[in-house]
Every structure is written in structure tokens, then in C-alpha cells.
DSSP file (Angstrom, degrees, kcal/mol; ACC not computed):
  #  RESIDUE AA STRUCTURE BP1 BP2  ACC     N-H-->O    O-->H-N    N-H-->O    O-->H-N    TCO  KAPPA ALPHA  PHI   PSI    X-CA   Y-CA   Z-CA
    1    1 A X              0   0    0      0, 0.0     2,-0.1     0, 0.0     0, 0.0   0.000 360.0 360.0 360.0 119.8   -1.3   10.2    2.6
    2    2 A X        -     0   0    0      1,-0.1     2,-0.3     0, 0.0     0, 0.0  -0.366 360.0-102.0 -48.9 131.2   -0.4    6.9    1.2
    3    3 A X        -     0   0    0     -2,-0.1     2,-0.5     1,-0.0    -1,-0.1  -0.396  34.6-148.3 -77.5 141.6   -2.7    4.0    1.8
    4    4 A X        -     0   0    0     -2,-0.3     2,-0.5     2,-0.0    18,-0.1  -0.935   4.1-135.7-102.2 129.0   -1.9    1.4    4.4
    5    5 A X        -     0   0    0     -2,-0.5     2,-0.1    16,-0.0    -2,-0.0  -0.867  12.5-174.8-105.4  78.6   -2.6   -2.2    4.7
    6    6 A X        -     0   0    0     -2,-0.5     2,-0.3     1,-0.1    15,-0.1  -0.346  25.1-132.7   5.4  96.4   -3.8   -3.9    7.7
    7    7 A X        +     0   0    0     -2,-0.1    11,-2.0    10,-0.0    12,-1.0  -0.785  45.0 169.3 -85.3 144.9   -4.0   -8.3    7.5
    8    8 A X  E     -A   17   0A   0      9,-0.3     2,-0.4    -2,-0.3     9,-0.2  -0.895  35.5-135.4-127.6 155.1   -7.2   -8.7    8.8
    9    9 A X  E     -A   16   0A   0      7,-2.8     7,-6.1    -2,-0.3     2,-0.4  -0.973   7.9-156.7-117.4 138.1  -10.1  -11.8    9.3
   10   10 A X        -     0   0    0     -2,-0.4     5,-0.2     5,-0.2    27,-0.1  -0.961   3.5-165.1-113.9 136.2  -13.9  -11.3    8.6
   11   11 A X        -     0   0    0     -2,-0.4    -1,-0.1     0, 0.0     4,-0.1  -0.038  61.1 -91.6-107.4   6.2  -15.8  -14.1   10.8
   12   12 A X  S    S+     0   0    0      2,-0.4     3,-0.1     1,-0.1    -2,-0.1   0.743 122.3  43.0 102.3  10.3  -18.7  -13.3    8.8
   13   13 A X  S    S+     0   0    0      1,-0.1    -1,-0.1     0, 0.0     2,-0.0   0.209 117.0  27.2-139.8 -70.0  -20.1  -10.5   11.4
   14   14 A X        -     0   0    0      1,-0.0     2,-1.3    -4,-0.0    -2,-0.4  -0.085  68.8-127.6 -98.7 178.6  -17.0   -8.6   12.4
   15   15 A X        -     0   0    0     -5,-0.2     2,-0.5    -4,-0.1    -5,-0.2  -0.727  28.6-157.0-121.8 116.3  -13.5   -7.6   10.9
   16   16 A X  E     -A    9   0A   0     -7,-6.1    -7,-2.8    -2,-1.3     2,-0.5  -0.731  11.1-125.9 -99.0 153.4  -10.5   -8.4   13.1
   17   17 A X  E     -A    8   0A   0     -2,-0.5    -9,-0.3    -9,-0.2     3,-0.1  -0.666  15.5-174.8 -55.7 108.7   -6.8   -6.9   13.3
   18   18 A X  S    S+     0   0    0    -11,-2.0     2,-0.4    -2,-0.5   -10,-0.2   0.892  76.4  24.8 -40.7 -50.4   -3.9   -9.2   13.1
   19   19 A X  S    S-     0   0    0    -12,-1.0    -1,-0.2     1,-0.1   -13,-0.0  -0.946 103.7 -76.0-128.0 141.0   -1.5   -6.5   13.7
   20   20 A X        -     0   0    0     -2,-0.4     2,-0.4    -3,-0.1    -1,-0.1   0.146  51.8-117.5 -15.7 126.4   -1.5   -3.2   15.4
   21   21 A X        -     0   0    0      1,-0.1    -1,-0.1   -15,-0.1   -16,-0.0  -0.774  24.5-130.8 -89.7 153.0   -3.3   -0.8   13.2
   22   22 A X  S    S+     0   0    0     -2,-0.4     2,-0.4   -18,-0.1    -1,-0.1   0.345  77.5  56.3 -56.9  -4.6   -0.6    2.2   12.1
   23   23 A X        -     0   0    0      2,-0.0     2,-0.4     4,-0.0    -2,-0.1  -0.974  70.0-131.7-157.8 145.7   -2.6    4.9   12.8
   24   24 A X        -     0   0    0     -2,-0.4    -2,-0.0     2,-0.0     2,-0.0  -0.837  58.2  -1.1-112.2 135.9   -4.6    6.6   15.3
   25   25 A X  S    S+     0   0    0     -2,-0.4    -2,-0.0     2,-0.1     0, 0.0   0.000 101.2   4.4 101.4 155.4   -8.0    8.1   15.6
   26   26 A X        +     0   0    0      1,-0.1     2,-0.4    -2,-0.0    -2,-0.0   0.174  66.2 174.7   7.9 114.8  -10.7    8.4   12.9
   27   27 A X        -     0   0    0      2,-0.0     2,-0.7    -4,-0.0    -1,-0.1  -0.998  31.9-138.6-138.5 154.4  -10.3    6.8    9.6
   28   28 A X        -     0   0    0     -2,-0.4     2,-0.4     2,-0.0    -2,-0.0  -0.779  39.6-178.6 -88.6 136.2  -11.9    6.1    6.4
   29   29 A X        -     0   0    0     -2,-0.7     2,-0.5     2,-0.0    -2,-0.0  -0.954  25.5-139.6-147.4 166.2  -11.2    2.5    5.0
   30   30 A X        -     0   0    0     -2,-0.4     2,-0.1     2,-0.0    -2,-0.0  -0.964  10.9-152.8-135.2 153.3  -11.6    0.2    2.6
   31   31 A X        -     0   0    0     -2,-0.5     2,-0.4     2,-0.0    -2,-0.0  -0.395   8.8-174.9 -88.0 150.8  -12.1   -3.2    2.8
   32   32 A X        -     0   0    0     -2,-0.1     2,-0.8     0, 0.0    -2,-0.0  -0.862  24.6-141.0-165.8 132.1  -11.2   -6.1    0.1
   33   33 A X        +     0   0    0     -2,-0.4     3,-0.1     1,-0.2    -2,-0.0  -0.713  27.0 178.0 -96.7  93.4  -12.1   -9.4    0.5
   34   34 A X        -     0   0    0     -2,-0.8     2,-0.4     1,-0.2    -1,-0.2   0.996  62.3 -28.6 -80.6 -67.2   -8.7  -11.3   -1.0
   35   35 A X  S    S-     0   0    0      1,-0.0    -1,-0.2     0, 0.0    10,-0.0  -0.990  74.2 -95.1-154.2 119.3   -9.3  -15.2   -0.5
   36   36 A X        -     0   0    0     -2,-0.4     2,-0.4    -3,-0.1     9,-0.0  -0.143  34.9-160.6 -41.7 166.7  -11.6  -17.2    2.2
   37   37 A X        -     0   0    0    -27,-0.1     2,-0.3     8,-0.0     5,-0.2  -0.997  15.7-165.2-136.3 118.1  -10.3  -18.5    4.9
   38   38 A X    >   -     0   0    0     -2,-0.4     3,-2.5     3,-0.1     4,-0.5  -0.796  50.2 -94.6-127.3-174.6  -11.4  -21.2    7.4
   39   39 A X  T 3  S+     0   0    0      1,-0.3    -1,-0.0    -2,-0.3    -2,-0.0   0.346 120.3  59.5-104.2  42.1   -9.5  -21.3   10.7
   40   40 A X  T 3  S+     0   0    0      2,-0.0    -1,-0.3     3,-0.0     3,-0.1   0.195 120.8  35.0-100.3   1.2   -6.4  -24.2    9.9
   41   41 A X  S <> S+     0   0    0     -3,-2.5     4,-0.9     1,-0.1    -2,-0.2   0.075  84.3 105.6-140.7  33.9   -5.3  -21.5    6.9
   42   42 A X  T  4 S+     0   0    0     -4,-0.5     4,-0.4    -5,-0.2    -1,-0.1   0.543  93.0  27.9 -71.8  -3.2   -6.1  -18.0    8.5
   43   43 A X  T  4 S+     0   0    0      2,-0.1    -1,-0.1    -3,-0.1    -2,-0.1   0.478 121.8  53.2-124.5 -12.2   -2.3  -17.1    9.2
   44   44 A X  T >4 S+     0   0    0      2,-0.2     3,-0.8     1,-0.1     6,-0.2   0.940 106.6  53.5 -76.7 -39.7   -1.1  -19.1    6.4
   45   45 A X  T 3< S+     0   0    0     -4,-0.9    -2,-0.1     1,-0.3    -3,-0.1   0.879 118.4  35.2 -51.0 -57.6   -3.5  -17.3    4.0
   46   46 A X  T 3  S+     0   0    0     -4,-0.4     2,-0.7    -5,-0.1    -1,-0.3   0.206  78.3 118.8-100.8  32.7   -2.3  -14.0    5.0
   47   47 A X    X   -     0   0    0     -3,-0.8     3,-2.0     1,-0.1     4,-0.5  -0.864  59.0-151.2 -99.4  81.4    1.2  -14.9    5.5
   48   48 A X  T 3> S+     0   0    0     -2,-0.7     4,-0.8     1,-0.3     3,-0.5   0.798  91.8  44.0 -75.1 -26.4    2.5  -12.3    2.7
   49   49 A X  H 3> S+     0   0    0      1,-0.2     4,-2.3     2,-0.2    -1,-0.3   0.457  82.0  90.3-117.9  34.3    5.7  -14.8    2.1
   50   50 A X  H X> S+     0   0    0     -3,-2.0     4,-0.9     2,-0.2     3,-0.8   0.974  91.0  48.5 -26.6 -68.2    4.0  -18.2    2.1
   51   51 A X  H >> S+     0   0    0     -3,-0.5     3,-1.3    -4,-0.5     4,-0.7   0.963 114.0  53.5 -67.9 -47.4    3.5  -17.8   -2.0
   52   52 A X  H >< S+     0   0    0     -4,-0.8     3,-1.5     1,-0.2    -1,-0.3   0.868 107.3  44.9 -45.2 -44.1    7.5  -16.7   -1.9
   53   53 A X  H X< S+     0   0    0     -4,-2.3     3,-0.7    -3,-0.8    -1,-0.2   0.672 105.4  66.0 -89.4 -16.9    8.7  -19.8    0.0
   54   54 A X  H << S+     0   0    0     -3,-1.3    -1,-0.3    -4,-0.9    -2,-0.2   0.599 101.6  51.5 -53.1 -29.8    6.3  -22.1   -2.6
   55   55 A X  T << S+     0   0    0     -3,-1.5     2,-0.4    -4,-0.7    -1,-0.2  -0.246  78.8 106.5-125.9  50.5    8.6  -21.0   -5.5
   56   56 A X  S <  S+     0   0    0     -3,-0.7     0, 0.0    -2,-0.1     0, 0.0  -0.880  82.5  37.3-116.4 139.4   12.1  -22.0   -3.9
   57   57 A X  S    S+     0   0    0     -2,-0.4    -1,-0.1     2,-0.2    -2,-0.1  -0.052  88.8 116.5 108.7  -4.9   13.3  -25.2   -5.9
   58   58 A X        +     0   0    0      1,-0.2     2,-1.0     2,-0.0    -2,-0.1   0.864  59.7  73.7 -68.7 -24.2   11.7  -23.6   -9.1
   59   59 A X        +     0   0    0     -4,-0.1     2,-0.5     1,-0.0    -2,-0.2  -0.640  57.8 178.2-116.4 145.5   14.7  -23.4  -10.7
   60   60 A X        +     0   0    0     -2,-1.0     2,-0.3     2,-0.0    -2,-0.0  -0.896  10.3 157.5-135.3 130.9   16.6  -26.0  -12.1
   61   61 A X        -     0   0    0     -2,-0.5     4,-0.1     1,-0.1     3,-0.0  -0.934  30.1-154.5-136.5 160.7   19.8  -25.6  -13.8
   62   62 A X  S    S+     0   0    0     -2,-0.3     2,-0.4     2,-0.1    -1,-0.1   0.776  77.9  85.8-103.8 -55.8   22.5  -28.6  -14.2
   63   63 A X  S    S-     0   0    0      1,-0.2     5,-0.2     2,-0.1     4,-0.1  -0.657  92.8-100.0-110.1 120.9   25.4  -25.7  -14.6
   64   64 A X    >>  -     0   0    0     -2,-0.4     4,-2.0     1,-0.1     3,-1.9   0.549  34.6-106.5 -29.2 138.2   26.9  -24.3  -11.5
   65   65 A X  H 3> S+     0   0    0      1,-0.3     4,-2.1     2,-0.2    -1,-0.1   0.993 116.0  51.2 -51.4 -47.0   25.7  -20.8  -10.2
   66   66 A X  H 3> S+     0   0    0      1,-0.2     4,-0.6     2,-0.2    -1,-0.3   0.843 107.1  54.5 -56.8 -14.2   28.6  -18.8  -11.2
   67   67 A X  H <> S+     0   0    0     -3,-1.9     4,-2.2     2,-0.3    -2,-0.2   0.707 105.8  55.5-129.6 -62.7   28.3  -20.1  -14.6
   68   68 A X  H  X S+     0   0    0     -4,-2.0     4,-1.9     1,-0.3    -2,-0.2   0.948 104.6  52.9 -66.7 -59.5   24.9  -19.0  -14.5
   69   69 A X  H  X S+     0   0    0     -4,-2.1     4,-2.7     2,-0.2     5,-0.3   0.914  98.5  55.4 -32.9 -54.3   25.7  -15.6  -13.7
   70   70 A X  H  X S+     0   0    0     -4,-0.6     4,-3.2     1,-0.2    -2,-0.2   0.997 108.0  57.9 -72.8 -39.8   28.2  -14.6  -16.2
   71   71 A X  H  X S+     0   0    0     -4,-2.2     4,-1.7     1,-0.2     3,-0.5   0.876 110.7  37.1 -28.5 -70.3   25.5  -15.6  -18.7
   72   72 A X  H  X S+     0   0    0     -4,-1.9     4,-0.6     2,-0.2    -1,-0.2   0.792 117.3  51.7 -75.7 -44.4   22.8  -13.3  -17.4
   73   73 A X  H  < S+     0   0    0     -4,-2.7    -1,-0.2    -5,-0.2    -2,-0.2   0.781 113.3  54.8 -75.2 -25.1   25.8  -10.4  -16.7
   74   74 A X  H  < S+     0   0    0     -4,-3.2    -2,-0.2    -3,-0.5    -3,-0.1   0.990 100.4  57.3  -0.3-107.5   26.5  -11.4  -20.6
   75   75 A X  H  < S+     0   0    0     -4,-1.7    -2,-0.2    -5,-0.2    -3,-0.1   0.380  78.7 114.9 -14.2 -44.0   23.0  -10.8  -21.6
   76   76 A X     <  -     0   0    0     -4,-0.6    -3,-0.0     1,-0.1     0, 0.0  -0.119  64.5-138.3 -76.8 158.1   22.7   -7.3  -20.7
   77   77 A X  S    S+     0   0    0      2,-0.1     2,-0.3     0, 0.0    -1,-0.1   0.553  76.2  91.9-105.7  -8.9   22.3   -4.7  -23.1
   78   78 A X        -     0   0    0      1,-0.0     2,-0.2     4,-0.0     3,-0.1  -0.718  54.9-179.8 -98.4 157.2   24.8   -2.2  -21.4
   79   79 A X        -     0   0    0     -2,-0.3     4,-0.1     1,-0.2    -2,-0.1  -0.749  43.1-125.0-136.6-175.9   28.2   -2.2  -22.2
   80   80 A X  S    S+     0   0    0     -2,-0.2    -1,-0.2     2,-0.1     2,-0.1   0.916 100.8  54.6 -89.7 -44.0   31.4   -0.8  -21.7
   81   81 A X  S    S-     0   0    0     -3,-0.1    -2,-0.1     1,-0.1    -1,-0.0  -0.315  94.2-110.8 -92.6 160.5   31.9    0.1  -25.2
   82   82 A X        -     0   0    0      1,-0.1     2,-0.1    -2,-0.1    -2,-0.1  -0.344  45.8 -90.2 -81.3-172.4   29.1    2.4  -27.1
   83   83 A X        -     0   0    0      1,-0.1     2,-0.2    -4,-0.1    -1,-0.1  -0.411  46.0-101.8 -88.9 169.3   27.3    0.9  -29.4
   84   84 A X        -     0   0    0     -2,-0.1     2,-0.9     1,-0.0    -1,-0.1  -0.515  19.1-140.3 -65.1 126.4   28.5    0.8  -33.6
   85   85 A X              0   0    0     -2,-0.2    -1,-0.0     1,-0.1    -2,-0.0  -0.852 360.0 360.0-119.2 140.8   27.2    2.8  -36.1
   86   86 A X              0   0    0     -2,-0.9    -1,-0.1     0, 0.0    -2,-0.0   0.425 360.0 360.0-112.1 360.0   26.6    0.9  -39.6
């Protein structure tokens, strides 16, 4: 069985759920203590795309997106034609 991942808070005694755990009955688990928390950044903290929405505006280009594409479809090491042999 593949493991599954829970967000949880430890208040320093106990561990609480955030979300409905997946699974019913008996389980083994294990715990790992990702970041502290204090309680204005518990939902932000575990908020898996917080870090994503932090790196929108990271890129800056001058030259118009399409522009930017054929560059990068360029780039690529497949082609239509095979490659030469010298």
C-alpha cells in the first residue's frame, strides 16, 4: 500500500487532523515534524500551494509569450529529421 499524507498540527501534547483521514481502522504511522507553526500561520504553513503562488511574477521576459515559446519548441533535442552522421 502506498503511503498517505494527512496535514496535521501538533499543539505540543496532541496531533490534530486537518482533513479527514483516508483510511479506516488501525494504522501504523509516521510522524515528521515539517516547520513550526504558531496559530496566525497554521493553514498558511500547510497550505501545499502557498510556496506555488510565491513564485508567480518570477519570470520576466521583455519578449512576448509566443515568441518565447518557439524558442523553447526550438531548443528541443527532437526533431523531425534524424540526426547526421559525420
Amino acid at each position: 500500500m502506498p503511503l498517505l499524507a494527512v496535514r496535521a498540527i501538533y499543539d505540543g501534547e496532541h496531533i490534530h487532523l486537518l482533513e479527514a483521514a483516508p483510511v479506516s481502522g488501525s494504522y501504523r504511522v509516521l510522524v515528521t515534524f515539517v516547520a513550526p507553526a504558531d496559530a496566525e500561520e497554521r493553514e498558511t504553513d500547510l497550505d501545499p500551494s502557498s510556496s506555488l503562488w510565491d513564485t508567480f511574477g518570477a519570470w520576466q521576459d521583455e519578449r512576448p509569450a509566443e515568441e518565447v515559446i518557439s524558442e523553447i519548441r526550438a531548443a528541443r533535442r527532437s526533431k523531425a529529421a534524424p540526426p547526421a552522421l559525420v
